[in-house]
Short mmCIF file of the C-alpha atoms (twelve columns), coordinates in Angstrom:
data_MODEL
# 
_entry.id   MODEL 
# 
loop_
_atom_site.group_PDB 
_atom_site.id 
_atom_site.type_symbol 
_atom_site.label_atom_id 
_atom_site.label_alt_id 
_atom_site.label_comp_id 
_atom_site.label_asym_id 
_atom_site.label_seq_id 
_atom_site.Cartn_x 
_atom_site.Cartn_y 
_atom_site.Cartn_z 
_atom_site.pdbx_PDB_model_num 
ATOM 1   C CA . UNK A 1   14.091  80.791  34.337  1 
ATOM 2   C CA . UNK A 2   14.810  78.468  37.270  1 
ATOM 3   C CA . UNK A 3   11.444  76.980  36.851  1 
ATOM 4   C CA . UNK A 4   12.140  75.865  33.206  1 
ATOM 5   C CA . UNK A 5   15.497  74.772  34.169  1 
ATOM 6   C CA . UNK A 6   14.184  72.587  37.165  1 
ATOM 7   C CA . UNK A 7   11.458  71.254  34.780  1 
ATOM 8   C CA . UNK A 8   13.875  70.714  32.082  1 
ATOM 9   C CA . UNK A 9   16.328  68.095  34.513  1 
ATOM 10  C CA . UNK A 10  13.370  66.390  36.343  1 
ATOM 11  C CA . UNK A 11  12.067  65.358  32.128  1 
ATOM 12  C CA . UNK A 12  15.882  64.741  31.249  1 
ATOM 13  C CA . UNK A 13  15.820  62.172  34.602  1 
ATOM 14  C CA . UNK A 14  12.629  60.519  33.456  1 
ATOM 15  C CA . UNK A 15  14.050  59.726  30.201  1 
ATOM 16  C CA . UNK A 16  17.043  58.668  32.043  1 
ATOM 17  C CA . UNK A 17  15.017  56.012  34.192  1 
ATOM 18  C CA . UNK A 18  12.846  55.057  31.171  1 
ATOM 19  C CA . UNK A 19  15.934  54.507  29.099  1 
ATOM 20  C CA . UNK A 20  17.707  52.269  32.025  1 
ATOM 21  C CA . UNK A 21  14.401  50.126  32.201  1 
ATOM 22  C CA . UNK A 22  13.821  49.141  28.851  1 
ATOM 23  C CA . UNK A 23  17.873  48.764  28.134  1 
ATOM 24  C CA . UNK A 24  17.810  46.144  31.987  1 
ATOM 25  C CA . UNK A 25  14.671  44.609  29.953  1 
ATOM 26  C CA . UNK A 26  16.500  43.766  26.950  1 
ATOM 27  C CA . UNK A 27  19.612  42.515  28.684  1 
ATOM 28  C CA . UNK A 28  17.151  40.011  30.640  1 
ATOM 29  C CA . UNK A 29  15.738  38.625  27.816  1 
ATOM 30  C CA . UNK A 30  19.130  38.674  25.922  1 
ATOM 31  C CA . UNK A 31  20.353  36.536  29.095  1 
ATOM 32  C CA . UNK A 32  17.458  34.397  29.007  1 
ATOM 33  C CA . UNK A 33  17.468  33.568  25.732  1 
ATOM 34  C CA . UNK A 34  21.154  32.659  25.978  1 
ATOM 35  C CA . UNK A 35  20.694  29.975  28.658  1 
ATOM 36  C CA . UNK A 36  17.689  28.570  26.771  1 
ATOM 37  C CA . UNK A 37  18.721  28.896  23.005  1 
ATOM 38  C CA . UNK A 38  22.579  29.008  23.036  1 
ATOM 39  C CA . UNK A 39  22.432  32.437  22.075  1 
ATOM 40  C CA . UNK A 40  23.454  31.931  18.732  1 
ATOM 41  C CA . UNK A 41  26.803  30.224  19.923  1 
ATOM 42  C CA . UNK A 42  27.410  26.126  18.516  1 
ATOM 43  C CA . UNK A 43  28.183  23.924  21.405  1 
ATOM 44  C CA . UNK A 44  31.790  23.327  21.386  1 
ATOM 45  C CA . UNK A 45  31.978  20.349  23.474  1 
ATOM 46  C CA . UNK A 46  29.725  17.285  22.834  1 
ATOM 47  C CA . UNK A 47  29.374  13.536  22.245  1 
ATOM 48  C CA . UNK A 48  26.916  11.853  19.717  1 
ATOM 49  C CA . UNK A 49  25.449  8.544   20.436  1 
ATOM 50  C CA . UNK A 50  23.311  6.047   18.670  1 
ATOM 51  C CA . UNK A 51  20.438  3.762   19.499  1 
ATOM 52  C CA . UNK A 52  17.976  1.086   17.267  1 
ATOM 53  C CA . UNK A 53  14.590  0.022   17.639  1 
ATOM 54  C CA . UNK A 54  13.213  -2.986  16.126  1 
ATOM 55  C CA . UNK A 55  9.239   -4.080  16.038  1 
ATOM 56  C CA . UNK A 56  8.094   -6.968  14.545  1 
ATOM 57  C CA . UNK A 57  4.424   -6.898  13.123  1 
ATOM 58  C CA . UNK A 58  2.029   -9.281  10.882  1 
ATOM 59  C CA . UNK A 59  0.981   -7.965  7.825   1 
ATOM 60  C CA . UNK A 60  -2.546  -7.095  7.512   1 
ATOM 61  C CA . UNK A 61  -3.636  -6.395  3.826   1 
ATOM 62  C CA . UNK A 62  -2.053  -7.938  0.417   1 
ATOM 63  C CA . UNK A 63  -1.977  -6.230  -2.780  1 
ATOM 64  C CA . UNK A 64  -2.487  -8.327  -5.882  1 
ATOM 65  C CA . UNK A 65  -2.303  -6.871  -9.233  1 
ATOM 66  C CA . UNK A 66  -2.653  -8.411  -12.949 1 
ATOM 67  C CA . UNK A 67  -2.366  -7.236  -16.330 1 
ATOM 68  C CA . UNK A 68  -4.503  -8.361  -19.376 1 
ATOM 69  C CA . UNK A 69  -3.356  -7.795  -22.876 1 
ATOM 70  C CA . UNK A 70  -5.047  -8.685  -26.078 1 
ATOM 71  C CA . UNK A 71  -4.331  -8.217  -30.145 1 
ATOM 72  C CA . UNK A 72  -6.975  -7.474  -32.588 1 
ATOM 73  C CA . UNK A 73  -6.662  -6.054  -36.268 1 
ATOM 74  C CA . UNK A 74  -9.277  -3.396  -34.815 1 
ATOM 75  C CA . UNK A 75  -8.804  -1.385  -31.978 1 
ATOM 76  C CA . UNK A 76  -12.329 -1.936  -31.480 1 
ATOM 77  C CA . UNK A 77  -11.691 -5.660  -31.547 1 
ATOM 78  C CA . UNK A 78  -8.883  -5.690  -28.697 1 
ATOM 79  C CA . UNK A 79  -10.413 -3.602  -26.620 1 
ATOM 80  C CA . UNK A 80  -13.964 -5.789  -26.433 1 
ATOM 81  C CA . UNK A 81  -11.750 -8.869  -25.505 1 
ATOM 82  C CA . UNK A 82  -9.506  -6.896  -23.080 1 
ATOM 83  C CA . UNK A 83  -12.924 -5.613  -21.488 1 
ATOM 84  C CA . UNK A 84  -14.305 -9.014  -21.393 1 
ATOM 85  C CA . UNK A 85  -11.727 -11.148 -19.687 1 
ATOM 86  C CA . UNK A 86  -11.358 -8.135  -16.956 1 
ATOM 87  C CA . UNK A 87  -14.967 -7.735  -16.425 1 
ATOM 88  C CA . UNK A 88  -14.484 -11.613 -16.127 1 
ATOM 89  C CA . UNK A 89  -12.072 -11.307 -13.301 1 
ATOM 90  C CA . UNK A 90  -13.231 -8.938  -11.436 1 
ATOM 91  C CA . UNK A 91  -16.588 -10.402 -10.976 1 
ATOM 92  C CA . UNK A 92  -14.699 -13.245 -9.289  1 
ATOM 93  C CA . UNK A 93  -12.715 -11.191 -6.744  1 
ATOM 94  C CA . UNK A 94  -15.869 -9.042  -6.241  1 
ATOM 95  C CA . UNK A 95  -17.759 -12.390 -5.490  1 
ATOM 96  C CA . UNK A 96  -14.727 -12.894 -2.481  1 
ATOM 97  C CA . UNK A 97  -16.245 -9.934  -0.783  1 
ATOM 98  C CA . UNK A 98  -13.588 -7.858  -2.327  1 
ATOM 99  C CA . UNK A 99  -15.102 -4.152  -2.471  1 
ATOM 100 C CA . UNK A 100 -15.036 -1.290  -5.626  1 
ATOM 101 C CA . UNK A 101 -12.817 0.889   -3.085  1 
ATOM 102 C CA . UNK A 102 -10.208 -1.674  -3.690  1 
ATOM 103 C CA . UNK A 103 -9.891  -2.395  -7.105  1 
ATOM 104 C CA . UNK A 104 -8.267  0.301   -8.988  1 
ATOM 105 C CA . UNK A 105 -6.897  0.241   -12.883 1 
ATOM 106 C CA . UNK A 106 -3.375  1.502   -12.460 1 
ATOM 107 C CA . UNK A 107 -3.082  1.874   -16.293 1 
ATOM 108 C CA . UNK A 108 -4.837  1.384   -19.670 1 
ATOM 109 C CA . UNK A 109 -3.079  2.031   -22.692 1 
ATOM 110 C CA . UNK A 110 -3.697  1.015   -26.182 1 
ATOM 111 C CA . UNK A 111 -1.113  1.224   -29.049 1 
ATOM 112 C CA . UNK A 112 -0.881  -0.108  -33.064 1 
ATOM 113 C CA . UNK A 113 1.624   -2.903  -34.372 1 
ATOM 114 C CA . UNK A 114 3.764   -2.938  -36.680 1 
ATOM 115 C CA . UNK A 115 6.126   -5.310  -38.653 1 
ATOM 116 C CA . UNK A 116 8.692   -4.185  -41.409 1 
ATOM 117 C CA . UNK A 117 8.477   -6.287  -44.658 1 
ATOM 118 C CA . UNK A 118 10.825  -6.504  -47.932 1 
ATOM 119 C CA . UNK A 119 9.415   -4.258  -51.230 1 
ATOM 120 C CA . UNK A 120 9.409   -5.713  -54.143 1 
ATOM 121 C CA . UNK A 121 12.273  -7.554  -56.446 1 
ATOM 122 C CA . UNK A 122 14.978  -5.729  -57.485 1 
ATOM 123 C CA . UNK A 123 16.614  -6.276  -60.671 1 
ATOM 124 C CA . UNK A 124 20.032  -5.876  -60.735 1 
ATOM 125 C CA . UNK A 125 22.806  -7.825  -62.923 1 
ATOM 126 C CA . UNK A 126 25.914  -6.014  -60.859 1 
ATOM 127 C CA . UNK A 127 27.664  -7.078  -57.745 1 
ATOM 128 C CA . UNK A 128 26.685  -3.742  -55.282 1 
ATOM 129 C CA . UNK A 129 22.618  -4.565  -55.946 1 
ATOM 130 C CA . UNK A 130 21.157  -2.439  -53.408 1 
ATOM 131 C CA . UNK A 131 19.239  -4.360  -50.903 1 
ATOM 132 C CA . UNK A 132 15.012  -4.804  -51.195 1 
ATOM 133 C CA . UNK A 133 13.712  -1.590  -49.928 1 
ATOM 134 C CA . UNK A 134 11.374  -2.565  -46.732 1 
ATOM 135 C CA . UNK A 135 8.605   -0.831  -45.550 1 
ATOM 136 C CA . UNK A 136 6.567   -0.484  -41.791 1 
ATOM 137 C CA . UNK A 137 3.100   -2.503  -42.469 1 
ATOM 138 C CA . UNK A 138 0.172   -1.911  -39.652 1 
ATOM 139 C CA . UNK A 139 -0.898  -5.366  -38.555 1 
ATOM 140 C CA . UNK A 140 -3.067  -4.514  -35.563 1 
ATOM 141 C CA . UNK A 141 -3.497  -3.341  -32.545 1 
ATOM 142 C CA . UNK A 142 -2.559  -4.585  -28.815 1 
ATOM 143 C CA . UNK A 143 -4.526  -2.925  -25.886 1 
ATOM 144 C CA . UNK A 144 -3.707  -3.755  -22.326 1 
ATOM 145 C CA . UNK A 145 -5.346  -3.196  -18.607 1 
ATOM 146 C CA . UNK A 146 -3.622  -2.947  -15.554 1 
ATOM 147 C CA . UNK A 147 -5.537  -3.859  -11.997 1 
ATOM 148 C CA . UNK A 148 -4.445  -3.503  -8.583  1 
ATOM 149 C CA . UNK A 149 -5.970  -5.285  -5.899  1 
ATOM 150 C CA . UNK A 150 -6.123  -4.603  -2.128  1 
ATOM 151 C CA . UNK A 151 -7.538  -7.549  -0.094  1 
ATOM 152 C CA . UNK A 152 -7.876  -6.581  3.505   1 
ATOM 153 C CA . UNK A 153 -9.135  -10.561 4.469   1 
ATOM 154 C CA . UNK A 154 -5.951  -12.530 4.578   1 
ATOM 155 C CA . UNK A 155 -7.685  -15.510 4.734   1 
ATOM 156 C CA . UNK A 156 -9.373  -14.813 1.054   1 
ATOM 157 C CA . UNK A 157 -5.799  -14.086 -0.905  1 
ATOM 158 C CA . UNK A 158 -5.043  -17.589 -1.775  1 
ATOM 159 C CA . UNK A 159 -8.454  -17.511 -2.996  1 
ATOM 160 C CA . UNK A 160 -8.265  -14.534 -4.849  1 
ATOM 161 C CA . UNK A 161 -4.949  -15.310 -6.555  1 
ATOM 162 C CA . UNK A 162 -6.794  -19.111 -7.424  1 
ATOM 163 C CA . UNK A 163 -9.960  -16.595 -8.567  1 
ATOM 164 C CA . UNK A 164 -7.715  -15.079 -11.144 1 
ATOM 165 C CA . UNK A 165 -5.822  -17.711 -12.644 1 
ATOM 166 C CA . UNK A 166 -9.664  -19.529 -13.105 1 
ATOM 167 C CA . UNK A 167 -10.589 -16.323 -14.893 1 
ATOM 168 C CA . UNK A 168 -8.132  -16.675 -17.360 1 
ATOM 169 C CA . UNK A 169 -5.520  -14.062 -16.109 1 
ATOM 170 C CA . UNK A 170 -1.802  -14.959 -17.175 1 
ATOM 171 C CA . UNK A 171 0.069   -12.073 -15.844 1 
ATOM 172 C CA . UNK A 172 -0.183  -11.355 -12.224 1 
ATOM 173 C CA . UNK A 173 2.556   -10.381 -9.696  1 
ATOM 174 C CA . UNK A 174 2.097   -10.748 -5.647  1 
ATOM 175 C CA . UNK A 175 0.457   -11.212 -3.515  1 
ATOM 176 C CA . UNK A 176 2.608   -8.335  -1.669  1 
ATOM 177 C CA . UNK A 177 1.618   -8.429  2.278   1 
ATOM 178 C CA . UNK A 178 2.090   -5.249  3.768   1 
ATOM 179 C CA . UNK A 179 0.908   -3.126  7.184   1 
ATOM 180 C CA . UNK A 180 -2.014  -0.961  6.181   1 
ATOM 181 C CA . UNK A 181 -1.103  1.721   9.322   1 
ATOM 182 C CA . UNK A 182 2.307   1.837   10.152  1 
ATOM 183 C CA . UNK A 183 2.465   5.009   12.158  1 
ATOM 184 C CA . UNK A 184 2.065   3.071   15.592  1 
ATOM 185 C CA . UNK A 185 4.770   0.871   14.585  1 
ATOM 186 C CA . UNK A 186 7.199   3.404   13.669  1 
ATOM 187 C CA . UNK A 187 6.632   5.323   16.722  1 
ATOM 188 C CA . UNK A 188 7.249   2.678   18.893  1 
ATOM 189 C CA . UNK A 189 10.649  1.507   17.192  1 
ATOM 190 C CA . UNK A 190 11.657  4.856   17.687  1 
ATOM 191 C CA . UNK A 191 11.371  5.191   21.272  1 
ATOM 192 C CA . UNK A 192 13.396  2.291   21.452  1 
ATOM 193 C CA . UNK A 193 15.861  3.885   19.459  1 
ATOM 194 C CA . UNK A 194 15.520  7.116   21.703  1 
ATOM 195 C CA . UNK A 195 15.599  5.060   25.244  1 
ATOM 196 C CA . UNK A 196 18.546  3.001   23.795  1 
ATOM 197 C CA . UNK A 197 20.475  6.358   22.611  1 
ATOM 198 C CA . UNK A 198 19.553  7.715   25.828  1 
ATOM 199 C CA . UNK A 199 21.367  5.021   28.225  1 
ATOM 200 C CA . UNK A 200 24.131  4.755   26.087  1 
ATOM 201 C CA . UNK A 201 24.951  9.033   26.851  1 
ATOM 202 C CA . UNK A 202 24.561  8.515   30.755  1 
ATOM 203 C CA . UNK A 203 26.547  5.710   30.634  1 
ATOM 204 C CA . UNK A 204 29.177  7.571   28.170  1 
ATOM 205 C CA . UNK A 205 28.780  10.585  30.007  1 
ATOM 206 C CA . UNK A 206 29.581  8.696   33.849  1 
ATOM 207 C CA . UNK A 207 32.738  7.109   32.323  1 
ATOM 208 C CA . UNK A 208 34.068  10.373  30.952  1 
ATOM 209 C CA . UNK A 209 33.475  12.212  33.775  1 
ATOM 210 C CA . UNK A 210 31.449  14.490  32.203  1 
ATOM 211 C CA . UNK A 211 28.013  16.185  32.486  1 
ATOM 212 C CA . UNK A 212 25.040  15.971  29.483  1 
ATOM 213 C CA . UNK A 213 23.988  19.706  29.130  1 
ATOM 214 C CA . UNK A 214 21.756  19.633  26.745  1 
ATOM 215 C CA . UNK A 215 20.458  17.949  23.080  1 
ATOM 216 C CA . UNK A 216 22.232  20.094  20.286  1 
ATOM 217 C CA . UNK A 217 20.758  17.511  17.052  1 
ATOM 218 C CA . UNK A 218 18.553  14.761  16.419  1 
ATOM 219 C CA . UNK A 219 18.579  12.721  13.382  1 
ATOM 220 C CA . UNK A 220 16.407  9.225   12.543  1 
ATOM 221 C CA . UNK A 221 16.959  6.892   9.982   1 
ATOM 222 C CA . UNK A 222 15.507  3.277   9.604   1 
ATOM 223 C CA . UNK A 223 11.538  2.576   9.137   1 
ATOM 224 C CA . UNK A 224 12.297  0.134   6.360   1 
ATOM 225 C CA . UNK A 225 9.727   -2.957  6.431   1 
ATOM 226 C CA . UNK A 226 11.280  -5.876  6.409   1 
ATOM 227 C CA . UNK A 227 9.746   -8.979  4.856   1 
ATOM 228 C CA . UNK A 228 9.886   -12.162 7.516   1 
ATOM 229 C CA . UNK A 229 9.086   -15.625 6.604   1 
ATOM 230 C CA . UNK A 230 6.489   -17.443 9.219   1 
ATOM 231 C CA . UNK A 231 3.636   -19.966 9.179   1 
ATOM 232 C CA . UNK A 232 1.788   -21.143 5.831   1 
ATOM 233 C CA . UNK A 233 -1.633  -19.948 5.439   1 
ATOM 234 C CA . UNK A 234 -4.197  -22.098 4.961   1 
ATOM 235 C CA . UNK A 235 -5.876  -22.903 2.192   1 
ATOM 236 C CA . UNK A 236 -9.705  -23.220 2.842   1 
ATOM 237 C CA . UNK A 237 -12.035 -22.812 5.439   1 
ATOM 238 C CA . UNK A 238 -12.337 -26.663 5.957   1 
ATOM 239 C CA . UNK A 239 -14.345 -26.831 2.476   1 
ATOM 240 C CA . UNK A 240 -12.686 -29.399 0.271   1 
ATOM 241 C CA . UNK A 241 -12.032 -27.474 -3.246  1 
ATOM 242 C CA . UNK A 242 -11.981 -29.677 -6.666  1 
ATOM 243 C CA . UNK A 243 -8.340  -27.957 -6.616  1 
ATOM 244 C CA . UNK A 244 -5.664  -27.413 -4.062  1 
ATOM 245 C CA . UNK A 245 -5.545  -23.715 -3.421  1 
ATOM 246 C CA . UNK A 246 -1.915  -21.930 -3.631  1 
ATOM 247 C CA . UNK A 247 0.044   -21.705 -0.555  1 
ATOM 248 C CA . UNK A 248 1.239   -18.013 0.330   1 
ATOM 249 C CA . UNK A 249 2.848   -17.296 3.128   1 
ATOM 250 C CA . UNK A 250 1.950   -14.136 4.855   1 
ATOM 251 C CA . UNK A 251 5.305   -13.648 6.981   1 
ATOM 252 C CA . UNK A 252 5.700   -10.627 9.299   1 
ATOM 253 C CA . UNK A 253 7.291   -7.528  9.032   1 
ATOM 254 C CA . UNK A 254 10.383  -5.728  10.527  1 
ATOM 255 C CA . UNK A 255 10.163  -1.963  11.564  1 
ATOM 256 C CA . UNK A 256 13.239  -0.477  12.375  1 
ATOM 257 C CA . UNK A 257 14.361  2.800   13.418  1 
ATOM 258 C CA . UNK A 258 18.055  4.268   13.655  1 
ATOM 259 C CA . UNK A 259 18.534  7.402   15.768  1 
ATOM 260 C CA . UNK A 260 21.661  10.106  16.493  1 
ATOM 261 C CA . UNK A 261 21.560  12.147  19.664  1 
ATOM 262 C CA . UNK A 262 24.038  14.827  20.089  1 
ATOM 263 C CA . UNK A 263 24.468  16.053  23.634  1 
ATOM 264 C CA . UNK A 264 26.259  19.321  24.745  1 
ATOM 265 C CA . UNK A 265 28.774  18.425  27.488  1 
ATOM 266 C CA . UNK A 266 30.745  20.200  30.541  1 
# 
């Protein structure tokens, strides 16, 4: 009976140990993840600063789109001239080293006409005649193609947009110049922003008599191009043209970045 009983407090003081390890193990990592995390507690204290970044970049493609819109009493009909005055154009820009990849029909949409016309005479000898009856008459049909454009030469767009207008297009809008791959940009206006923030809570922190802790939030606003006016492009490569090519400026682009950094204080 001793024997058991012996046996029966040396497995109750194993558990014991066992138990005090694992509950010293959690209370570790509890602890740990307190000073790392916040433990689930908001800061209390804190100051929020702000910084901006700013880059300034040229453009490197333009995107140049037209529409072309024809009427025909056949569908048929307006679609053949539609198809023909495109096929016209695009030959052009392709001829400007222009590639496929580029040209893209944003939309293509075909749709009948109408017009509302009186009925026939009505005979009537009161005043309160009711008015000629009128009635929706088909009169054809308008189709219409819309192109977009990417030139990735600069120093072709003033051609291109010449190249158009020669092919008989009417409605174009742009050229809009724009930065192809803005990622590089963006990152770099935000480390402004960051390194601006940054200062400002060391020098915020010194005056107050305070100590930065730790970053609590983080938000970013900004990356909106901005459209600069600069230098005129020019209008040839030297080769005199039987007519003077348009003038379109290229400009540069703005790149901004806004940023909010909330530091924990003591």
């Amino acid at each position: 009976m001793d024997k058991d009983k012996t046996r029966f407090f040396k497995a109750l003081t194993v558990l014991a140990v066992v138990g005090a390890v694992l509950l010293f193990a959690m209370t570790i990592t509890e602890i740990k993840g307190y000073r790392f995390i916040g433990g689930g507690v908001s800061a209390s204290n804190t100051i929020s600063v702000s910084g901006d970044g700013e880059v300034y970049a040229a453009p490197d493609i333009a995107t140049v789109s037209f529409t072309v819109t024809e009427e025909s009493k056949k569908v048929a009909d307006a679609q053949d001239k539609v198809t023909t005055k495109v096929k016209t154009a695009l030959t052009a820009i392709r001829s400007l080293g222009v590639a496929d990849k580029d040209i893209k029909t944003e939309n293509y949409s075909s749709y009948p006409k109408y017009e509302y016309r009186q009925g026939g005479t009505v005979v009537c000898m009161s005043l309160d005649c009711p008015s000629p009856v009128s009635k929706q008459v088909l009169v054809g049909y308008e189709v219409s193609q819309y192109v977009s454009i990417t030139v990735r030469d600069l120093d072709s767009v003033n051609s291109v947009v010449d190249a158009l207008g020669t092919a008989g297009v009417t409605n174009m809008q742009g050229p809009d110049f724009a930065i192809d791959k803005q990622d590089a940009f963006k990152a770099d206006a935000r480390k402004q922003a960051i390194d601006k923030a940054k200062e400002k809570a060391k020098v915020l922190a010194r005056d107050l008599g305070v100590s930065l802790v730790r970053i609590v939030s983080f938000s970013e606003g900004g990356d909106y191009p901005v459209y600069y006016d600069r230098a005129m492009m020019s209008s040839g490569k030297g080769v005199s043209a039987p007519q003077a090519l348009p003038e379109l400026p290229q400009g540069q682009e703005k790149i901004t970045s806004q940023v909010t950094i909330t530091y924990e204080i003591r």
